[in-house]
C-alpha positions in Angstrom: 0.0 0.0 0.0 2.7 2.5 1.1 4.6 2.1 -2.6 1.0 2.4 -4.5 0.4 5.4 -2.8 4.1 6.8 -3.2 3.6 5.7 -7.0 0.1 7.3 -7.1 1.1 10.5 -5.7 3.8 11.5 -7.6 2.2 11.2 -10.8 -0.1 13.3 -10.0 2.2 15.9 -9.2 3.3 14.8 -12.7 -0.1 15.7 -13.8 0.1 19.1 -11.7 -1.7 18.4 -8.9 -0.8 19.1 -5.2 -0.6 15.8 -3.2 -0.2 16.0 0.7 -0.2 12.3 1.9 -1.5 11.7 6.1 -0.3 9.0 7.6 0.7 7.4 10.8 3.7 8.1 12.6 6.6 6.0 13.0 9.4 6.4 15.0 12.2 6.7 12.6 9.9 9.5 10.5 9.8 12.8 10.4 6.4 14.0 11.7 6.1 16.9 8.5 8.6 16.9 5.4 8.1 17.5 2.1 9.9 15.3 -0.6 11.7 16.0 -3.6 9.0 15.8 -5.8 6.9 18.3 -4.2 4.8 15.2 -1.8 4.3 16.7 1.4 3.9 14.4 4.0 2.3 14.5 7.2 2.2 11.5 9.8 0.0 11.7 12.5 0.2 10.3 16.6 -0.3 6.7 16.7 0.9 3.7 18.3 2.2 0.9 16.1 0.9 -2.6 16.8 1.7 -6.1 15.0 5.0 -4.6 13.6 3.0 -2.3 11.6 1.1 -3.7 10.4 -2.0 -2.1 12.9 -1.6 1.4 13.4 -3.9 2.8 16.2 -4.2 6.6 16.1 -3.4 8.7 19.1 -6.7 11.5 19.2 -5.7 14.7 20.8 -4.7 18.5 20.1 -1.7 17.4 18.0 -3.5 15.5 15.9 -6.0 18.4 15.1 -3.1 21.0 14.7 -1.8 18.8 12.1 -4.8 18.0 10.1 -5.5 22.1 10.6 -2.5 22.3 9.0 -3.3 20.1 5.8 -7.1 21.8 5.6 -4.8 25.0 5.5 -3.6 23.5 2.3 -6.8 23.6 0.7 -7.8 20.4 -0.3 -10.2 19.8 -2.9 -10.4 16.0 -2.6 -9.6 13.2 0.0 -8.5 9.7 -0.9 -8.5 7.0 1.9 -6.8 3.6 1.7 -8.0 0.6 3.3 -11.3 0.5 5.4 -9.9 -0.6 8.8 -7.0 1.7 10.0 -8.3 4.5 12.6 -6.9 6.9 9.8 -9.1 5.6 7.4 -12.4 6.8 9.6 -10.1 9.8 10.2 -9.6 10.9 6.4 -13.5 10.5 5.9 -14.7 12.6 8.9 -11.7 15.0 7.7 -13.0 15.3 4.3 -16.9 15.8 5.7 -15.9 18.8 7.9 -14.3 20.8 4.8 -16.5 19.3 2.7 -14.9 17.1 0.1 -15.6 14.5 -2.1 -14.3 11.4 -0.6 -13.1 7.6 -2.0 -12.1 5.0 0.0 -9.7 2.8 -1.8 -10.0 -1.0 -0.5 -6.8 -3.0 -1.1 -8.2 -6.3 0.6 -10.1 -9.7 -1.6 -10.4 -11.3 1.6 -10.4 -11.3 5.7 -7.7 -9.8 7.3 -5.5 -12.4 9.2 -2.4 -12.2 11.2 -1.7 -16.0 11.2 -1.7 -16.3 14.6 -5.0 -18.3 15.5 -8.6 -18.5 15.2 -9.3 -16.3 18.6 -6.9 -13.3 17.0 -8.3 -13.7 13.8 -12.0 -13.3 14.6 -10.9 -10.2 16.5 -9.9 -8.6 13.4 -12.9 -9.8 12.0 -15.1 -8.0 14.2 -12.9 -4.7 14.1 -13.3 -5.4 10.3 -16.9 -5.1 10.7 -16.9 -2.6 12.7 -14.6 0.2 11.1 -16.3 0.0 7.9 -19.7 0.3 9.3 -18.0 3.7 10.4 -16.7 4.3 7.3 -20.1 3.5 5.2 -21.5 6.1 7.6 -19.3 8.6 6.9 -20.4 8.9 3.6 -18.0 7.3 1.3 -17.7 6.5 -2.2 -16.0 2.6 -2.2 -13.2 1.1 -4.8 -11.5 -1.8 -5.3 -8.0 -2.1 -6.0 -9.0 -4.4 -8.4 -12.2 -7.1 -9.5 -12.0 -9.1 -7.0 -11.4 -6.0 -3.8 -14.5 -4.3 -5.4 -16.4 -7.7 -5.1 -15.1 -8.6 -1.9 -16.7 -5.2 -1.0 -20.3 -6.7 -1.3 -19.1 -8.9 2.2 -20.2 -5.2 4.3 -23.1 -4.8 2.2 -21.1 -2.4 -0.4 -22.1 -2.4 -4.0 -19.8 -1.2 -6.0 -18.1 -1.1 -9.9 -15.4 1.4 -9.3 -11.7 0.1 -9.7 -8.8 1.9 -9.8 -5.8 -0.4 -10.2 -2.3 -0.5 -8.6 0.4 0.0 -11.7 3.6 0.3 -12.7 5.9 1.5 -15.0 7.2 -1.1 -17.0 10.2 0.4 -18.8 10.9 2.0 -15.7 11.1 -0.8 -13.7 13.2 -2.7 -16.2 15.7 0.0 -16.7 16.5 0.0 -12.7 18.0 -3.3 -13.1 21.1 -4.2 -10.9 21.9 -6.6 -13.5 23.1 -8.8 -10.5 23.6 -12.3 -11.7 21.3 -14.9 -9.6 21.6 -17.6 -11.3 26.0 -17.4 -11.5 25.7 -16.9 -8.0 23.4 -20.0 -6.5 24.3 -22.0 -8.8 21.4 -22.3 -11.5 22.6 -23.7 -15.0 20.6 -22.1 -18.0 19.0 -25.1 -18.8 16.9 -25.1 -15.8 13.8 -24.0 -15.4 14.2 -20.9 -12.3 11.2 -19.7 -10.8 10.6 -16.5 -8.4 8.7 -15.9 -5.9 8.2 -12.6 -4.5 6.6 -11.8 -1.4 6.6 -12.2 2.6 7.3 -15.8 4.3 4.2 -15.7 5.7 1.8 -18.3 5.6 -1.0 -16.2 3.8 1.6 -15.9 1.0 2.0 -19.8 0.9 6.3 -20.5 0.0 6.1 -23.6 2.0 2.9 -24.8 -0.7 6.1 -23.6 -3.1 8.6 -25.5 -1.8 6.4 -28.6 -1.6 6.0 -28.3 -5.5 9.5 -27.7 -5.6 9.7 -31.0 -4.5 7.5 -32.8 -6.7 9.2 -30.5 -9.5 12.4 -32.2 -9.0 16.1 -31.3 -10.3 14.7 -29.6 -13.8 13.6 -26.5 -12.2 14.8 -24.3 -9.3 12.9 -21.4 -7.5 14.5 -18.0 -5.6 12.0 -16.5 -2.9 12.6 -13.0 -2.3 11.1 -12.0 1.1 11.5 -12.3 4.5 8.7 -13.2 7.7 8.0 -15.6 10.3 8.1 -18.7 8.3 11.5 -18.4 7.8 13.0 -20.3 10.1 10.4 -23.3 9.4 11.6 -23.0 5.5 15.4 -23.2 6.2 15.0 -26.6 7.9 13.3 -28.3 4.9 14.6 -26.4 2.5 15.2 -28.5 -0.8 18.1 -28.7 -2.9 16.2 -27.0 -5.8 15.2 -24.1 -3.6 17.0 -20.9 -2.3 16.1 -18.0 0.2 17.4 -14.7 -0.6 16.2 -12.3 1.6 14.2 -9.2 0.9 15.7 -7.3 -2.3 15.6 -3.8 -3.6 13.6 -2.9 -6.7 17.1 -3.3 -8.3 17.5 -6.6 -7.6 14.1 -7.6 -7.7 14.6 -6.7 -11.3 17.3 -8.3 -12.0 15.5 -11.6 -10.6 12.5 -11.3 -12.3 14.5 -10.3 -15.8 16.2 -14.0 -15.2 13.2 -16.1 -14.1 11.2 -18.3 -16.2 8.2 -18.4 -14.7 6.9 -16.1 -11.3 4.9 -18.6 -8.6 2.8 -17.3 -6.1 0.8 -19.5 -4.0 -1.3 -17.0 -2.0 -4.4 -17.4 -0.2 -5.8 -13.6 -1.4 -4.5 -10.3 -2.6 -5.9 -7.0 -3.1 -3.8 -6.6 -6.1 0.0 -8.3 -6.1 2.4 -5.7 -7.6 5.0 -8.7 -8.1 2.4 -9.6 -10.6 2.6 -6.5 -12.0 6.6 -6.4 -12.1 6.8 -10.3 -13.5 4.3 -9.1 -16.2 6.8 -6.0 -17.2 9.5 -8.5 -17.6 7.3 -10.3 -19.9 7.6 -13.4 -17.0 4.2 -15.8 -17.6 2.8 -16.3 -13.6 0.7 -19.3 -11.6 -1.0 -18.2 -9.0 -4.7 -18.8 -7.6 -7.8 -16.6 -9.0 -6.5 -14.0 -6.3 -6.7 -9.5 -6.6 -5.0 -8.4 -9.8 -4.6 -11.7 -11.4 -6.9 -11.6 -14.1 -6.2 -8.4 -14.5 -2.4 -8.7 -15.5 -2.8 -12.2 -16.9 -5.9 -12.0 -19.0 -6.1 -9.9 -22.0 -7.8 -10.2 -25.6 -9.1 -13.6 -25.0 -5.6 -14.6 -23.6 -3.9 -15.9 -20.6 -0.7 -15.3 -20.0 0.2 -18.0 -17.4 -2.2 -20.1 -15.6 -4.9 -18.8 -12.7 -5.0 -22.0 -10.8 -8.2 -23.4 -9.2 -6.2 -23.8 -6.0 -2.8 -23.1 -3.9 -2.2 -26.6 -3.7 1.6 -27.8 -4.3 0.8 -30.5 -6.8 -1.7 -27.7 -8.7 1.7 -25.2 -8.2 3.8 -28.0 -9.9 1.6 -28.7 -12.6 0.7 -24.7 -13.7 4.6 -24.6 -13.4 5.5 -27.9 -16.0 2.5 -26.3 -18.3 3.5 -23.0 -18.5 6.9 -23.7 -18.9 5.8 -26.2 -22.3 3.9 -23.9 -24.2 5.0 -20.4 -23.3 6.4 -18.5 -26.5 8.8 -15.2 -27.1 5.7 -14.0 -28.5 3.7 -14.3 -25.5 6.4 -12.5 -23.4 6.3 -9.3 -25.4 2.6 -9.7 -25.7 2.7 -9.8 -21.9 4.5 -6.6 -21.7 2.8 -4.9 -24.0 -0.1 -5.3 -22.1 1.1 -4.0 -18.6 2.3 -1.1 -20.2 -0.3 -0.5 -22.0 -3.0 -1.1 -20.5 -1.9 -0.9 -16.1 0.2 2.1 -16.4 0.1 5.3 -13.7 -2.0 7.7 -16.2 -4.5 5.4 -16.5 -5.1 4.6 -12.5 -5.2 8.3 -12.5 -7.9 8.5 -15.0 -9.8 5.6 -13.3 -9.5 7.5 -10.2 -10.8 10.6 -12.0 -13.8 8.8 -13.0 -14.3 7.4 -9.2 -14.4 11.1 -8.2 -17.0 12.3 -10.9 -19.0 9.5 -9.3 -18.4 10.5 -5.0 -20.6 13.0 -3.5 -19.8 15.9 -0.6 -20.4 14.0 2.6 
């Protein structure tokens, strides 16, 4: 969320617009600065639970001061993400007291977990509920992130078409390259087939489902997981031959893995919408993942797929999307696949499906 809304506001700065992003504060932040490309920023008092990944805002006269300080601005439009942070409820009633049009951008296809148990779970559930009730109250005007966000929407009783997709910029993205060689340096002959994954060792992201299939794969193929989380440790003691852990990478060499791969393999149980979809598709890289956020989206075009969407996240349905992809995919198909997320899931036109979300909101 935090690089969709980085990406998000500086094009429209590109486009001319003024772009102050609120946020919650962290303790390595600045509480006000203003970047170089003219973002301000402005991070309100919270307290940061679950690593941060469940800020809960701190309500007092510093908060107003600040948020005085941003309607000083004056702002013509609000955009929220997420429905369940307390600065989600916060941008809404913000909006409704200068009267602004307001959208609340939802980047979720599924419940919220922390993959901790059942009782912790069904908390977040309920707070779930709960915050968007707030937020339908408030007055906003819902999105999805992608198809599958805006349907998951229907869940709180929200019925909605509006979309307005997470992008990229393809050439850009490619152009960054480290050029860092993965496969020289684990190991990898060009005549296997090497698969990435991208994406937190968390169980919601399913690597251990990949490493299974890894199995089942055999000595013919070989897979690279970017990310790090609390699986970890669990993956390094069965790790197989065929598999390696790198660590979390910079876009750099996230590029340069994804420019070497063969095929991108995410076994997740939901996304809003994955950008290491996005950033396998601008590499021209086919993908199998589940019928998750963002997949038909970057894999599905002009009556094509470009990959497989997989019924489930199972390792032998991982294994065999992998062998199938792998037989039949083409050149042709990989510049067909770039084409298309350049094309067609680019920044201008986010910002013209955001345009179109706005002519559609009404002054809470």
């Amino acid at each position: 969320m935090e690089t969709f809304t980085a990406n998000l506001a500086h094009q429209l700065v590109l486009g001319g617009d003024g772009v102050c992003v609120v946020t919650s504060a962290r303790d390595d932040a600045p509480e006000v600065e203003t970047q170089e490309d003219g973002v301000r920023i402005v991070r309100l008092p919270s307290m940061q639970l679950m690593g941060g990944r469940l800020p809960l805002s701190r309500h007092g006269s510093r908060e107003r001061s600040l948020l005085s300080a941003v309607s000083g601005l004056g702002v013509d439009r609000v955009l929220v993400n997420t429905r369940f942070y307390g600065t989600s409820v916060t941008g809404l009633r913000f909006a409704r007291d200068i009267h602004v049009p307001a959208v609340l951008l939802d980047h979720g296809s599924a419940w919220l977990t922390f993959g901790r148990g059942e009782a912790l779970d069904a908390a977040a559930h309920a707070w779930e509920r709960r915050m968007t009730a707030k937020d339908v109250s408030l007055g906003a005007t819902f999105a999805g992130i992608s198809e599958k966000s805006a349907a998951w929407l229907a869940t709180f009783g929200i019925k909605t078409s509006l979309v307005i997709p997470n992008a990229i910029d393809g050439a850009a993205f490619r152009g960054e390259s480290s050029g860092r060689d993965f496969r020289f340096e684990l190991g990898i002959p060009e005549d296997k087939t090497l698969v990435a994954f991208v994406g937190r060792l968390a169980p919601e992201k399913g690597p251990e489902r990949l490493l299974a299939a890894m199995e089942l794969l055999g000595e013919r193929c070989a897979c690279v997981l970017a990310g790090e989380g609390t699986l970890r440790p669990q993956l390094e003691r069965g790790l197989p031959a065929n598999a390696h852990l790198v660590g979390n990478l910079g876009h750099a060499d996230l590029s340069a893995l994804l420019s070497q791969a063969d095929v991108f393999c995410l076994p997740t149980r939901s996304e809003g919408f994955c950008t290491s979809l996005l950033e396998a598709g601008a590499w021209g890289v086919p993908c199998v993942v589940p019928d998750v956020g963002g997949a038909r989206e970057v894999l599905c075009h002009d009556g094509k797929t470009f990959g497989l969407i997989a019924p489930d996240r199972e390792p032998a349905t991982m294994a065999d999307g992998i062998r199938q992809v792998v037989a039949a995919w083409t050149s042709e198909q990989a510049r067909e696949l770039r084409a298309h997320v350049e094309r067609d899931l680019s920044w201008p036109q986010t910002v013209r499906a955001l345009e179109r979300a706005y002519m559609s909101s009404r002054i809470g």
